[in-house]
C-alpha positions, 0 to 999 in steps of 0.5 A: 150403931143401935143397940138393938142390933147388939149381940146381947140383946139378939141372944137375950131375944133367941133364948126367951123364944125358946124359954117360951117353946121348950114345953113339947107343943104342936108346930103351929103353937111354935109358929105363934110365938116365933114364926121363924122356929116353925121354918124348922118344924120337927126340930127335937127339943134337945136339937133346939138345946143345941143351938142355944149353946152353938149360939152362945159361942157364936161370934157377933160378927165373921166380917174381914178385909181379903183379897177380892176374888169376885174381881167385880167392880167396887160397890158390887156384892157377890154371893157365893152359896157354894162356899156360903161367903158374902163379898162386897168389892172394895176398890184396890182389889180389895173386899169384905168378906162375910159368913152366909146362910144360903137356900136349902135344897130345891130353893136354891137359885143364881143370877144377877140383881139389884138392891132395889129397896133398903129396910131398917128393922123391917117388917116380914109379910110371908110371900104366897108361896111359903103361905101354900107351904105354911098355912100357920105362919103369920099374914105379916109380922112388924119389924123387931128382934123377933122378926125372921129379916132381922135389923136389915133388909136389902130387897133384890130386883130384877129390873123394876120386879121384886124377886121377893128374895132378900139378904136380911139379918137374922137372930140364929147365929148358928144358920150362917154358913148353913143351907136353910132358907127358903132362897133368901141370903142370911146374915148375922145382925151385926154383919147386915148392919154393916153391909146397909151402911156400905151399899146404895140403891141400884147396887148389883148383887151376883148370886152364884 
């Protein structure tokens, strides 16, 4: 696996972000230098303290081998945002199971969709909608350990339509099992990299 995606160097990413936005600055400030800080505007500098320790104590990886409970067929991904947990069926009744960050409220959606593009290191280009919302985010931004998607991206389709929703990586450990993205599906690092090497093309994902 790259070490790209090692947790030593996602936390040495994370806190020289924050070295760079401790002083008290305007939120368009944070967003230049780490787009995926503005995304929580309004954060106190001692919540942002917080999570630097949270992220220190954070586990590189919430993978486990249980008991399917999706009762899907194996290579079927299942998101259950209630629970905030991530299942890719295995054959034998069994699945992998991992931790999730999931959309806040008024983002949250259901329903079924395909893998219908796979991304190592991805870059992120904000859709229009999150732009209306915030004018100060980048046009587009190249893929790296700073990136908001992470070492992985998995793209859902609605047939041959981008949805524009993803299950990506993320470098803010302390976001798995929260609800606060923009409808997207989050995952540690070391978590999506594992679920991109498991998973093909065409593969359903069930969000419930």
């Amino acid at each position: 696996m790259s070490s790209r995606i090692s947790a030593r160097g996602a936390e040495a990413a994370f806190f020289a972000a924050v070295a760079a936005t401790a002083v008290s600055c305007a939120p368009a400030a944070r967003a230049e230098s780490n787009p995926f800080l503005a995304l929580f505007e309004g954060r106190s500098v001692a919540a942002q303290t917080e999570d630097a320790r949270v992220a220190r104590e954070y586990p590189t990886s919430t993978r486990a081998i249980v008991a399917d409970p999706t009762g899907q067929a194996p290579g079927t991904i299942t998101v259950d945002t209630k629970n905030r947990q991530l299942y890719l069926s295995l054959p034998d009744g069994r699945a992998i199971r991992y931790g999730v960050g999931v959309a806040r409220e008024g983002f949250a959606w259901s329903g079924q969709t395909r893998i219908g593009r796979m991304a190592q290191w991805p870059d992120w280009t904000p859709p229009a909608a999150m732009l209306k919302r915030r004018p100060d985010l980048p046009r587009h931004m190249e893929g790296g350990e700073n990136n908001p998607l992470g070492a992985r991206a998995l793209y859902l389709y609605s047939g041959e339509r981008d949805t524009m929703f993803r299950i990506h990586g993320s470098n803010e450990p302390w976001s798995i099992g929260q609800a606060v993205s923009s409808g997207c599906i989050r995952m540690l690092n070391e978590d999506v990299a594992d679920l991109f090497g498991r998973v093909k093309i065409g593969a359903q994902v069930i969000v419930l």
